[in-house]
ZATOR-176630 format. One record per residue (C-alpha): residue in three letters; x, y, z. Coordinates in steps of 0.02 Angstrom, whole numbers, padded with zeros to 5 digits, always signed. Layout:
// residues N
ALAXYZ;...
//
This chain:
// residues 405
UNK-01298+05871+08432;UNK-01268+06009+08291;UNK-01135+06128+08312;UNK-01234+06309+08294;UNK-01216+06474+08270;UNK-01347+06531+08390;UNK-01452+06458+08539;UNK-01600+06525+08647;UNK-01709+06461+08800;UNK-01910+06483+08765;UNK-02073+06409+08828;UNK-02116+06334+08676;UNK-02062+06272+08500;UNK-02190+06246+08373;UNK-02125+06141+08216;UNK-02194+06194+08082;UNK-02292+06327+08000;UNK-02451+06266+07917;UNK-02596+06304+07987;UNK-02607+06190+08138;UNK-02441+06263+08192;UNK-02480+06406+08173;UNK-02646+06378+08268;UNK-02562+06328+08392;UNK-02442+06456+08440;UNK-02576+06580+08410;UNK-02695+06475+08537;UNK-02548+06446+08656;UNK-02505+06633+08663;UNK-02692+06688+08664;UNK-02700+06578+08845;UNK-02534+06633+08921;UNK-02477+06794+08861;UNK-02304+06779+08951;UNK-02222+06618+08860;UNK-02086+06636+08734;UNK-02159+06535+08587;UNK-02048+06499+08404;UNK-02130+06432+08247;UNK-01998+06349+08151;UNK-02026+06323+07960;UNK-01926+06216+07854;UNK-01997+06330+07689;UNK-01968+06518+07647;UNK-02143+06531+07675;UNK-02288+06479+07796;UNK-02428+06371+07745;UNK-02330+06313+07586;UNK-02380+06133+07573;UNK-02573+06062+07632;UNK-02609+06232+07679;UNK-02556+06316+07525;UNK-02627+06178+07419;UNK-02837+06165+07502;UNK-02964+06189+07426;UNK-03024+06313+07539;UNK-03184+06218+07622;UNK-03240+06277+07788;UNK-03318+06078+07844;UNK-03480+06066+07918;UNK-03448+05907+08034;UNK-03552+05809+07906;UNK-03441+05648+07889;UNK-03356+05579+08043;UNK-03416+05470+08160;UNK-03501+05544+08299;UNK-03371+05572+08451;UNK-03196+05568+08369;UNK-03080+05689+08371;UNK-03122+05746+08212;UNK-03317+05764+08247;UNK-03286+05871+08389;UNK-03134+05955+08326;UNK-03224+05999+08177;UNK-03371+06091+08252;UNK-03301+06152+08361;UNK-03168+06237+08246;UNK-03293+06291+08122;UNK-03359+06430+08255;UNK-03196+06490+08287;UNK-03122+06509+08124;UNK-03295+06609+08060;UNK-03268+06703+08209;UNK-03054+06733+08173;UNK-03133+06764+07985;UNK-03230+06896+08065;UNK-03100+06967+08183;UNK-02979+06990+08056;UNK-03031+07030+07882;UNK-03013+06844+07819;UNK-03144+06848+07658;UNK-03258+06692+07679;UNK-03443+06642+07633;UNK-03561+06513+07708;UNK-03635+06467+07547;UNK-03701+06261+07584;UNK-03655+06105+07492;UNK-03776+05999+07423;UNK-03731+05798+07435;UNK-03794+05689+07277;UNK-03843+05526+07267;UNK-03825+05476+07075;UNK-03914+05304+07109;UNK-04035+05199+07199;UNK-03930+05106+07282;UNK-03829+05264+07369;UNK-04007+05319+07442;UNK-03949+05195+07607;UNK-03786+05289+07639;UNK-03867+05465+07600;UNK-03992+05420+07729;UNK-03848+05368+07849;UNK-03762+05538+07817;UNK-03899+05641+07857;UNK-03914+05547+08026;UNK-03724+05558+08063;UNK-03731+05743+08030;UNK-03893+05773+08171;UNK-03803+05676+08293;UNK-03653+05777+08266;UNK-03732+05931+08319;UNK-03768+05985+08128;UNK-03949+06089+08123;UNK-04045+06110+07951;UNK-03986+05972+07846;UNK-04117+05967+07725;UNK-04173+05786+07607;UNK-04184+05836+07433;UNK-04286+05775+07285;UNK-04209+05754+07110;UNK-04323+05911+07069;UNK-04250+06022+07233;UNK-04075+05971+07196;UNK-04118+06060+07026;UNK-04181+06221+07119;UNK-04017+06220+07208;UNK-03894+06178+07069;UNK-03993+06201+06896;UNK-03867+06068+06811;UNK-03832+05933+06928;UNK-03923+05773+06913;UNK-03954+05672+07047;UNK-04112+05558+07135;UNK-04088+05633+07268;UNK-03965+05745+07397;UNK-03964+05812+07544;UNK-03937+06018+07573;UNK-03801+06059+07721;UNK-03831+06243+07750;UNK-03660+06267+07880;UNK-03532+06215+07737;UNK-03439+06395+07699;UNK-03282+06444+07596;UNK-03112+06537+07626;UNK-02938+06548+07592;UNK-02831+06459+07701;UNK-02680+06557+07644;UNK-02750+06721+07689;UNK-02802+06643+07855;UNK-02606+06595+07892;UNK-02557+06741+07838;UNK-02676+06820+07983;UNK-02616+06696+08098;UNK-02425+06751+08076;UNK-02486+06926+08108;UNK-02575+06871+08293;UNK-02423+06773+08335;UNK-02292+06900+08308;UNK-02427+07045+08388;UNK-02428+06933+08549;UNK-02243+06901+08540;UNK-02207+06743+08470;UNK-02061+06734+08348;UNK-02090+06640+08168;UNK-01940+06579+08078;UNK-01938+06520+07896;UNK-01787+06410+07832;UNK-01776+06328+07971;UNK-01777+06129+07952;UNK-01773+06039+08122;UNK-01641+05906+08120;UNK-01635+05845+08309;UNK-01771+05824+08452;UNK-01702+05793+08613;UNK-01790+05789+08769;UNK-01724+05807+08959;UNK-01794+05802+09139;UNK-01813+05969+09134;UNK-01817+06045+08950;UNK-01801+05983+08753;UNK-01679+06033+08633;UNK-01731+06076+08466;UNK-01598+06085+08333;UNK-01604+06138+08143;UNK-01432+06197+08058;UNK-01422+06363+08123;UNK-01527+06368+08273;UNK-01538+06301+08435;UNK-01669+06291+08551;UNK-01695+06259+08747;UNK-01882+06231+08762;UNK-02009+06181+08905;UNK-02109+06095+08792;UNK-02119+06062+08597;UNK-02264+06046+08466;UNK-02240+05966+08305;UNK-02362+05987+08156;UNK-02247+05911+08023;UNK-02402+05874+07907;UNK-02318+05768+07768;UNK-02132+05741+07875;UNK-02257+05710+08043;UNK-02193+05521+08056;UNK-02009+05581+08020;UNK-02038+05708+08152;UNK-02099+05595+08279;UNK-01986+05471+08235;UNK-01861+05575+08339;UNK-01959+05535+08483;UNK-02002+05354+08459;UNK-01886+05252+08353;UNK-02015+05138+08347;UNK-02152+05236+08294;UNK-02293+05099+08237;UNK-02383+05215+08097;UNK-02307+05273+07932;UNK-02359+05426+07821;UNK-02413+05386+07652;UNK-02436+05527+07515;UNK-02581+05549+07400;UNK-02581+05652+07267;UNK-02771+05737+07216;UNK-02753+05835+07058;UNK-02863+05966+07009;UNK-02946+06025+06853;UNK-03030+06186+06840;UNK-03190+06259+06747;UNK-03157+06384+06614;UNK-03245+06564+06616;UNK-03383+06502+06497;UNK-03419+06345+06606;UNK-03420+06429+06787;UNK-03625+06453+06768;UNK-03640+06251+06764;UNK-03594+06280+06950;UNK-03655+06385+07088;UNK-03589+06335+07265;UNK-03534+06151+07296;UNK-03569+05977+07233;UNK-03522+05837+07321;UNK-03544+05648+07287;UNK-03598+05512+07434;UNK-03430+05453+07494;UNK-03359+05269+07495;UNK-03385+05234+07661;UNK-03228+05108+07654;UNK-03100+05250+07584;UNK-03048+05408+07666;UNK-03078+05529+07521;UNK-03249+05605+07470;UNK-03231+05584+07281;UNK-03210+05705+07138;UNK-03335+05840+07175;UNK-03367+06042+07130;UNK-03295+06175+07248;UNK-03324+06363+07223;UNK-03170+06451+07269;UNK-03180+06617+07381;UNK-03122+06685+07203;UNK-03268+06645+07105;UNK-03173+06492+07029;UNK-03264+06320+07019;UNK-03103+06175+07042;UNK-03183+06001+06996;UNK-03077+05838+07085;UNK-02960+05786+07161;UNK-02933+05606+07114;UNK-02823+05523+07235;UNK-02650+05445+07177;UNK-02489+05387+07276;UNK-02393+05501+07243;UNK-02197+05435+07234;UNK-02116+05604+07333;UNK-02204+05662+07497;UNK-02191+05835+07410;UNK-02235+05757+07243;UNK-02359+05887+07165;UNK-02324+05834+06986;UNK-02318+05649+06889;UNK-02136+05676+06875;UNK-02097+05700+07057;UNK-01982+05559+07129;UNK-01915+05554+07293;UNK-01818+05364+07304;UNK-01807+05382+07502;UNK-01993+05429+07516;UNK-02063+05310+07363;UNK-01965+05164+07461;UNK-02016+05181+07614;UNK-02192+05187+07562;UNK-02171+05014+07489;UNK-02082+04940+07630;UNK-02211+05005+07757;UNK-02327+04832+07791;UNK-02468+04933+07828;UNK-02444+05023+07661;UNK-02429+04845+07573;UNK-02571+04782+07662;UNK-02703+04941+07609;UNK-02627+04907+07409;UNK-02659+04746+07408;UNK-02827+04790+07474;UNK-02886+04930+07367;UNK-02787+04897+07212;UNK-02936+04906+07105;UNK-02995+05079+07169;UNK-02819+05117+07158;UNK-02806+05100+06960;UNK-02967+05183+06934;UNK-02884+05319+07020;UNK-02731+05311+06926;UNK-02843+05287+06762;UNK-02942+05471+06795;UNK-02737+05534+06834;UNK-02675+05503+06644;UNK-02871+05519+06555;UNK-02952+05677+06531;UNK-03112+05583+06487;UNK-03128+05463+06598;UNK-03103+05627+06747;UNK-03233+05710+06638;UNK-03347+05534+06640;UNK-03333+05536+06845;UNK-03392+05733+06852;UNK-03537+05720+06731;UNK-03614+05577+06868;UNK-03653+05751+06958;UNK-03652+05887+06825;UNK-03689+05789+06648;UNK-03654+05934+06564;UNK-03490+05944+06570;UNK-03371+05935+06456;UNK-03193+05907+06406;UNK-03173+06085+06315;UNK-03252+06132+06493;UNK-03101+06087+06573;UNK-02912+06155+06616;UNK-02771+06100+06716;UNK-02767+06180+06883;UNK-02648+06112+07031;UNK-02618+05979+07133;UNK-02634+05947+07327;UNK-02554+05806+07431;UNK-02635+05730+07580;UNK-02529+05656+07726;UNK-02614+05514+07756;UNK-02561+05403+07912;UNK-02548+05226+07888;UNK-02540+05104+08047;UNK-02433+04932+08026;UNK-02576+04833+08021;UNK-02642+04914+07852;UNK-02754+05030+07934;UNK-02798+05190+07863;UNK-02820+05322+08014;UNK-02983+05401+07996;UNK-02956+05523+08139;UNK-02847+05655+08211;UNK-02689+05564+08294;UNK-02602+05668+08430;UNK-02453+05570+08518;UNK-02350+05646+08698;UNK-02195+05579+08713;UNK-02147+05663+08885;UNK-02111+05868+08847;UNK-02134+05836+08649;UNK-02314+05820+08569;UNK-02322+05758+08404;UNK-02488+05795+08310;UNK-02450+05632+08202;UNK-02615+05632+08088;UNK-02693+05790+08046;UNK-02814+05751+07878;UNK-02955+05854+07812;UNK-03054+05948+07898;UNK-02912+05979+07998;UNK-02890+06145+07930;UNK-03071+06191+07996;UNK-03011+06100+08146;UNK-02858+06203+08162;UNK-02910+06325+08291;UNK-02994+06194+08392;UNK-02842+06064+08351;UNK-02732+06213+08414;UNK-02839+06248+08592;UNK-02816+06057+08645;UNK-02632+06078+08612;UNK-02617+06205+08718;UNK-02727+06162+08878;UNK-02592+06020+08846;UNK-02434+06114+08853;UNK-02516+06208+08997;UNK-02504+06052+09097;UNK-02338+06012+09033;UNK-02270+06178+09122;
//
């Protein structure tokens, strides 16, 4: 165990401080008042890493097969954060997406969208002609699309910021700097230790997000799932281009790969950001090209799963990394949905990374992964929409940790 400086008994300790962390200590405290509840942060700030880097989509449920966790999480989530949006001066819109199906032979999975989105509850999804798509979005071509009314935009930042607020107005403490070193769990409570702190807790929550496997690794040595990091990089429209987009513009998804394509997003700052592409990136924290992390780039490549999905979608893979180091061929992929664009259109804006869990058996996890190893929970896959999911996400956790005592 660490030697510390200083060591306290609580209810609960909540690792991390994106936004499902912070969900959850906000939706733990919100059901019992009484409990002692830390946040502990590994950054100098909350909500610096998938948070920090969305694209601020509130998700409509459109995409996930009817009855996961992330179909119900999702809708369920996307009343309560318009509601927290409401509560507490979080700016958002519900401005719609449209969905575009460049060819003929996309029309069968547009079709099979539409129906995925009705059985998930979704109400108003309109089929559009080529000609409606243009009522909708003047410049984006297309045979046809389909209009989903409950897609809406925010800042996820804002809303952590909001969240911190609740959780330290209902008593919970939230510590930055704090990187969690040791897990271990008793009969009767769990010790959480970083390098200055030590905790006695009833129960634990980890949202690690990109360290979630790391995290749960001190848990289950054997832990049978791996993250892998992708990096999406972002360009952005330029003042005199922002009028070639009005809301959102998405292409029909591969059905076989977990990410929706480049598309158009309208920020809650007026901003259009066109991607992300999705690269491995060779550092879990590996925003730029020229971020290397040895330990996490070799891991990555010793995972079997991981060796198993590259050997699988290798060719996708290079397209990806082909749109990384080409401005045209990005540019080529976004005028399949807005053909006027341009290169001069175009500027450099940031770059997200996804933690993506991979099982041993080369399986990418579609949906929301949430592991209990006896006092210690260990949200272990959290993807998009998981920050619309967040406040649902954070509500399961804690009718969990209500059981747990």
């Amino acid at each position: 165990m660490t030697t510390n400086t200083q060591s306290s008994r609580v209810d609960l300790v909540v690792v991390g401080g994106g936004i499902v962390g912070l969900a959850t200590a906000y939706s733990v405290l919100l059901q019992s008042p009484s409990k002692k509840v830390v946040v502990l942060e590994k950054e100098s700030t909350f909500g610096a890493h998938q948070t920090g880097h969305n694209s601020g989509v509130i998700h409509s449920g459109l995409y996930y097969k009817p009855g996961s966790q992330k179909a119900k999480n999702c809708l369920d989530g996307y009343s309560r954060i318009l509601k927290f949006c409401v509560d507490f001066d979080v700016p958002y819109e519900v401005c719609g997406k449209i969905v575009v199906a460049t060819s003929e032979n996309e029309l069968g999975q547009l079709e099979a969208l539409r129906q995925r989105g009705e059985q998930n509850g979704l109400t108003g999804i309109r089929r559009l002609s080529s000609g409606e798509i243009k009522e909708i979005e003047p410049h984006c071509a297309g045979v046809a699309g389909l209009f989903v009314k409950q897609t809406g935009i925010v800042d996820y930042s804002v809303m952590a910021n909001r969240l911190v607020e609740q959780i330290k107005s209902l008593g919970g403490q939230v510590l930055t700097g704090q990187k969690v070193s040791e897990i271990i769990d008793s009969a009767h409570s769990t010790i959480v230790s970083t390098s200055a702190l030590e905790f006695s807790a009833k129960s634990v929550v980890t949202c690690g997000g990109l360290f979630s496997d790391r995290l749960a690794m001190l848990s289950e040595s054997k832990l049978d799932l791996r993250i892998v990091p992708f990096r999406g990089e972002y360009f952005e429209l330029k003042a005199s281009a922002t009028h070639l987009v009005r809301n959102l513009i998405y292409p029909v998804p591969d059905p076989n790969f977990p990410f929706l394509g480049v598309h158009f997003t309208r920020r809650i700052d007026g901003s259009i950001e066109c991607g992300p592409n999705a690269v491995l990136a060779f550092a879990r924290e590996g925003y730029r090209k020229s971020d290397i992390s040895i330990r996490d780039f070799t891991q990555t490549l010793a995972w079997p799963g991981f060796q198993k999905v590259a050997r699988k979608y290798w060719r996708t893979g290079l397209g990806e990394y082909h749109r990384s180091f080409s401005k045209s061929a990005f540019v080529k992929a976004l005028q399949k949905l807005v053909p006027d664009i341009t290169t001069a259109d175009l500027e450099p804006a940031g770059a997200g990374v996804r933690a993506q869990a991979c099982s041993r058996d080369g399986g990418l996890l579609d949906d929301f992964e949430i592991r209990q190893f006896g006092r210690v929970i260990h949200v272990c896959n959290a993807p998009s929409p998981a920050a619309t999911a967040s406040l649902a996400i954070g509500q399961a956790i804690a009718s969990r940790v209500a059981v747990i005592g």
